[in-house]
C-alpha positions in Angstrom: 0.0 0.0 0.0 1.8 3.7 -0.7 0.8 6.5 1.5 -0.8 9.2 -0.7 1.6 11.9 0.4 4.5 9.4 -0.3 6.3 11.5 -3.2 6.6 14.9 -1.0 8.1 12.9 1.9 11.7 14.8 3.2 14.7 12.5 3.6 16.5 13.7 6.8 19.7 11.7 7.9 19.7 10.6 12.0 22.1 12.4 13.9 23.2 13.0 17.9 21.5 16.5 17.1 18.3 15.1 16.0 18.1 11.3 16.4 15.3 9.2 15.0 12.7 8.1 17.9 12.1 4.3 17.2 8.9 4.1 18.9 8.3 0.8 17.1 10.6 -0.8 19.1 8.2 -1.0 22.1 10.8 0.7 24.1 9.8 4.7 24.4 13.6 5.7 24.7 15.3 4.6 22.1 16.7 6.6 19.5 19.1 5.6 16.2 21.5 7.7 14.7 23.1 7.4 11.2 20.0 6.0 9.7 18.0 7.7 6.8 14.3 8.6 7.8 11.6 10.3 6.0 9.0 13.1 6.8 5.5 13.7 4.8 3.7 16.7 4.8 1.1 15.0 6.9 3.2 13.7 9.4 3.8 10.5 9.2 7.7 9.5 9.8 9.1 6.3 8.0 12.8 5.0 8.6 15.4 3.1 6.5 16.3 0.8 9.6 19.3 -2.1 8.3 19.8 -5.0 9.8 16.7 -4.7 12.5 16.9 -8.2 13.8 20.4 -7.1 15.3 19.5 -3.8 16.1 16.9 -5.7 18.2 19.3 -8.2 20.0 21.6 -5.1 20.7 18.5 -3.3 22.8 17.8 -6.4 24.5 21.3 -7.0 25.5 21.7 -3.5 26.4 18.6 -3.9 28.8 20.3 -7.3 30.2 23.0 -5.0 31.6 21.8 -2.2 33.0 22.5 -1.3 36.6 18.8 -0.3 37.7 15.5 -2.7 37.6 13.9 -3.4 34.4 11.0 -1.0 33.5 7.3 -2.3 32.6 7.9 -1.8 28.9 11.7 -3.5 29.2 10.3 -6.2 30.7 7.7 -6.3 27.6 10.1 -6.0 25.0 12.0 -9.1 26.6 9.2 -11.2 26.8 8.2 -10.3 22.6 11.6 -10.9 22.1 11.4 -14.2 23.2 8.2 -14.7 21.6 6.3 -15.8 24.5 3.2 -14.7 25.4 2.0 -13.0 29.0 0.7 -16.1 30.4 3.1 -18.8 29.4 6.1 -16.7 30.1 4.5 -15.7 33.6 3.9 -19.6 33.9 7.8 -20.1 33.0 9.2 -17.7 35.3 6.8 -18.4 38.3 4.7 -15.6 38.7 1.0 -15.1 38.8 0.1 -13.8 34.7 -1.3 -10.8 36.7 1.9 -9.8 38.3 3.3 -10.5 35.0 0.5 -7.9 33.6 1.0 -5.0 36.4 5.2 -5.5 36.0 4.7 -4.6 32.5 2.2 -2.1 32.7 4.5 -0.2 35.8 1.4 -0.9 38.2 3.9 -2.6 40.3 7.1 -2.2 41.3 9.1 -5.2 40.0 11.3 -7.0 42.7 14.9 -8.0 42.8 13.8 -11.7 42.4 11.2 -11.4 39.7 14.5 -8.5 37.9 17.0 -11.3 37.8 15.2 -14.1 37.0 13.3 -12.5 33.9 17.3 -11.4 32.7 18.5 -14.6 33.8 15.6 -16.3 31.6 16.5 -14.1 28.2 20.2 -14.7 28.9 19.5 -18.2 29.1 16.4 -18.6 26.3 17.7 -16.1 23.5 18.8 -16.7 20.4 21.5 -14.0 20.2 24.9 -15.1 19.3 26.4 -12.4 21.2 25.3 -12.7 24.7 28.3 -14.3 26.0 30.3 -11.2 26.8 26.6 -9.9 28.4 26.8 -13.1 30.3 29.9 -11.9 32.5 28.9 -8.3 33.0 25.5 -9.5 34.2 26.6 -11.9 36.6 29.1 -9.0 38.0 25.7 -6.7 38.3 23.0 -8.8 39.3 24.9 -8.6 42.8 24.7 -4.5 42.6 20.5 -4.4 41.5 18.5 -1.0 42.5 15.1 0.3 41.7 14.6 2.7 38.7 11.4 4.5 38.2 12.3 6.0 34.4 13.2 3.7 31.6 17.0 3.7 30.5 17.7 5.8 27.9 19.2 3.8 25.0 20.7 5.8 21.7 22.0 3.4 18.8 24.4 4.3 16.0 24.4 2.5 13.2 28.2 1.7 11.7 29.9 1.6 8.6 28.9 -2.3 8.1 25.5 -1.7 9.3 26.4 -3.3 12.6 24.8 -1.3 15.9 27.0 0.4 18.8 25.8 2.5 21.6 26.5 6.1 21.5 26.9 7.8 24.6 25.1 11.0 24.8 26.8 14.4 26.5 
């Protein structure tokens, strides 16, 4: 199907200046930069995102390691990742499906069991070649856990070779 405003759309290139919000990801804070996106006069943004299924992996392993407890949509975004559904992966993991459901809504605060065992279940049920390294810095943090109450800011650059690297934001 093409958009009826499709031929006046604006290229625009993704930069640290103005980043491309990839609200599609399920995650509201994550941001790509050195990607070409496109504007139409009715507002409607589009993106040229390479190699998504790794852009993808590289979020979830960037969630895997971050210092402070998951956030409802992180937790989300794990769980699709896996393809599991609420119920079974509640099921798996040993919660009730409506914890599972107020976790990822933010209706309740996640605890430091429920935190490690959902990153412990990714790190252990992915797919992603590249979780080893994650493996050792996740062990090393799971000691040091803490509550969060915003989502970690995540801010992708693609590279040369359409690989995915964090950029770190001043």
């Amino acid at each position: 199907m093409t958009h009826s405003c499709a031929a006046s759309r604006i290229k625009h290139l993704a930069t640290l200046k103005r980043p491309f919000h990839f609200a599609d990801s399920g995650l509201s804070d994550v941001y790509l930069v050195g990607i070409t996106f496109y504007t139409c006069k009715c507002g409607r943004t589009t993106a040229d995102i390479p190699a998504i299924t790794d852009l993808m992996e590289f979020v979830a392993r960037d969630l895997l390691v971050k210092k402070a407890s998951l956030a409802g949509e992180e937790i989300r975004f794990l769980r699709k990742r896996l393809g599991k559904k609420q119920v079974d992966f509640a099921h798996e993991i040993g919660i009730e499906p409506e914890t599972l459901n107020r976790y990822e809504k933010g209706k309740l605060a996640l605890s430091e069991p429920s935190d490690k065992l959902i990153r412990l279940y990714y790190l252990t049920f992915s797919s992603d070649p590249k979780l080893e390294r994650v493996r050792k810095v996740l062990l090393g943090q799971l000691a040091g856990w803490s509550t969060t109450e915003q989502p970690k800011k995540i801010v992708a650059k693609k590279t040369a070779n359409d690989a995915w690297e964090e950029v770190v934001a001043g």
